[in-house]
N, C-alpha and C positions, 0 to 999 in steps of 0.2 A: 568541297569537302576534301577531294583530292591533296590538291591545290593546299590548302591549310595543313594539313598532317604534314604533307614532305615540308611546310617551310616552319615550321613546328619543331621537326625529326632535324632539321638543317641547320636550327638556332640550339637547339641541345645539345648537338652536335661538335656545336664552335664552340659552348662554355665548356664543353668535358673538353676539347682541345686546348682553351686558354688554361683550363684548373694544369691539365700536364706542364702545358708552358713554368707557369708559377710553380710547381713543384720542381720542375728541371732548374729552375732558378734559385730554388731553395741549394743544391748540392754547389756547393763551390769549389775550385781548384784552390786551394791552401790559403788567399788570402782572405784575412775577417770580413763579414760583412754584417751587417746586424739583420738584415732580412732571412738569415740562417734562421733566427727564434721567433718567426713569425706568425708558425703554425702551431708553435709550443702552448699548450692551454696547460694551465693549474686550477686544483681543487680549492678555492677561494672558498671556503665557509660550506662547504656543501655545492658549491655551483661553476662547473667548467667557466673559466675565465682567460680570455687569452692573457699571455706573459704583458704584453704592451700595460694592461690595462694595471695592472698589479707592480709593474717594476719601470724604470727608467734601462733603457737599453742601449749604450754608445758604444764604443772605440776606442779601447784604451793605447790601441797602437795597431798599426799593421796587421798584425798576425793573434790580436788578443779584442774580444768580444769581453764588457763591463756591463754587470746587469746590478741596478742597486731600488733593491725591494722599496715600497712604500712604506711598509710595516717589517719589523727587522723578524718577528718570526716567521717569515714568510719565504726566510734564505733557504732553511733547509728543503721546503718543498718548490722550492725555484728550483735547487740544484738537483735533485729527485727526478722531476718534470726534463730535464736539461739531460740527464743522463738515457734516462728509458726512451727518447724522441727518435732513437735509433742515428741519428747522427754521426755517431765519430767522438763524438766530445766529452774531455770528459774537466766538467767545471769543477772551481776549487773556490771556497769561501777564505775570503780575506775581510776581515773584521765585518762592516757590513755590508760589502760589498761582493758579487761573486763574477771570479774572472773566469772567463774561458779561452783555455787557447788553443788555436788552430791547432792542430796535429799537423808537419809537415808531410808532404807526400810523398811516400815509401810507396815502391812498386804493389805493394801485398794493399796497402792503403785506397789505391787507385783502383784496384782490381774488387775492393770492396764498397768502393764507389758506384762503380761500373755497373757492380751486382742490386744497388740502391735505385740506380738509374731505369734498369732492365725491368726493375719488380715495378716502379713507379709508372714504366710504357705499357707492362703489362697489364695493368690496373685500367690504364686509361684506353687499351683497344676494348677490352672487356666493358667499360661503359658505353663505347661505342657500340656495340654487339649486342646488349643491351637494350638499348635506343633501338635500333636498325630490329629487335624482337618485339619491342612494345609496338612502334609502327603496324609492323607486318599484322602485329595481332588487331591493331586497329581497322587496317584492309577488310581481314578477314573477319570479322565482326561486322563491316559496311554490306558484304558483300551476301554476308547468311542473312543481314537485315533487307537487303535489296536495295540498300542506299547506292550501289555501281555494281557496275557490269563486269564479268569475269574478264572480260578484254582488257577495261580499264584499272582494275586490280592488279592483276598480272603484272602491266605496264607501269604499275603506279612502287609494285615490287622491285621489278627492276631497275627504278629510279634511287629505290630506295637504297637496295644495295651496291649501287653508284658511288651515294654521296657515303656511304660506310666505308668503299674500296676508300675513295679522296679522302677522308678522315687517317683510315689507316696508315697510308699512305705518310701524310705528312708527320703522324708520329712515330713511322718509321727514321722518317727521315731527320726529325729534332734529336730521335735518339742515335744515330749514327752520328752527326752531328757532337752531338754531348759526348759522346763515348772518344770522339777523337780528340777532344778541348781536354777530357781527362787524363788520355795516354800520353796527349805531351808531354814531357819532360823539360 
């Protein structure tokens, strides 16, 4: 029973670690990338729909993201969707088509970045902590039921908040990491 919670608590552990990953992926240093509108969902008829599924999404150069809707009324709430994602971006409709272009990075830019990055580690130690409280609650639930022993709880606690430190830990470290790719210049 042990045994399955910690590697339960260990595989939750890794998806809230890879979701940060791909989120830290989403912030880019100045050049386009189309996985920027990944996470972008629009109001499709009533129904959250990611960007992908509603729009064609390319490269119209280096520094400029091309998003060309399925349906042409669908620009304005592409560009809507594009501005409120908190991004940086700020898209402009060109006939039916809506460009977006990188913002280049100005130190105030970077530093809003930075601030993008911190709230997104934040987020993600906090699911970790999260985890590491569902667990715990689990322990203690085994333990009022008699399914283990206070020794083995205990032990099975301090395991737990191991694999929470190791979690933490690395996304400390993604975000140091990230924050230094950004101050470059």
């Amino acid at each position: 029973m042990i045994a399955e919670l910690k590697k339960n608590t260990e595989a939750r552990m890794k998806k809230s670690l890879e979701a940060f990953k791909a989120d830290l992926a989403k912030v880019r240093t100045g050049r386009a990338h189309t996985g920027l509108l990944d996470h972008i969902s629009i109001d499709y008829y009533g129904t959250p729909t990611p960007l992908q599924q509603v729009a064609k999404v390319t490269l119209i150069d280096g520094r400029t993201i091309g998003v060309s809707p399925f349906e042409k009324k669908l620009c304005s709430v592409i560009e809507k969707a594009i501005r409120d994602a908190n991004l940086g971006l700020n898209p402009a409709a060109a006939g039916d088509t809506i460009r977006v272009p990188m913002p280049s990075l100005t130190e105030e830019r970077r530093k809003e970045l930075a601030k993008v990055v911190h709230k997104e580690a934040e987020t993600a130690r906090i699911a970790i902590r999260n985890l590491r409280r569902d667990a715990n609650s689990a322990l203690k639930e085994a333990l009022k039921e008699k399914e283990v022993s206070e020794n083995d709880e205990r032990r099975a606690q301090d395991e737990v908040q191991k694999l929470t430190d190791r979690h933490i830990a690395e996304i400390d470290a993604l975000l140091k990491q990230k924050e230094a790719e950004l101050m470059a210049v």
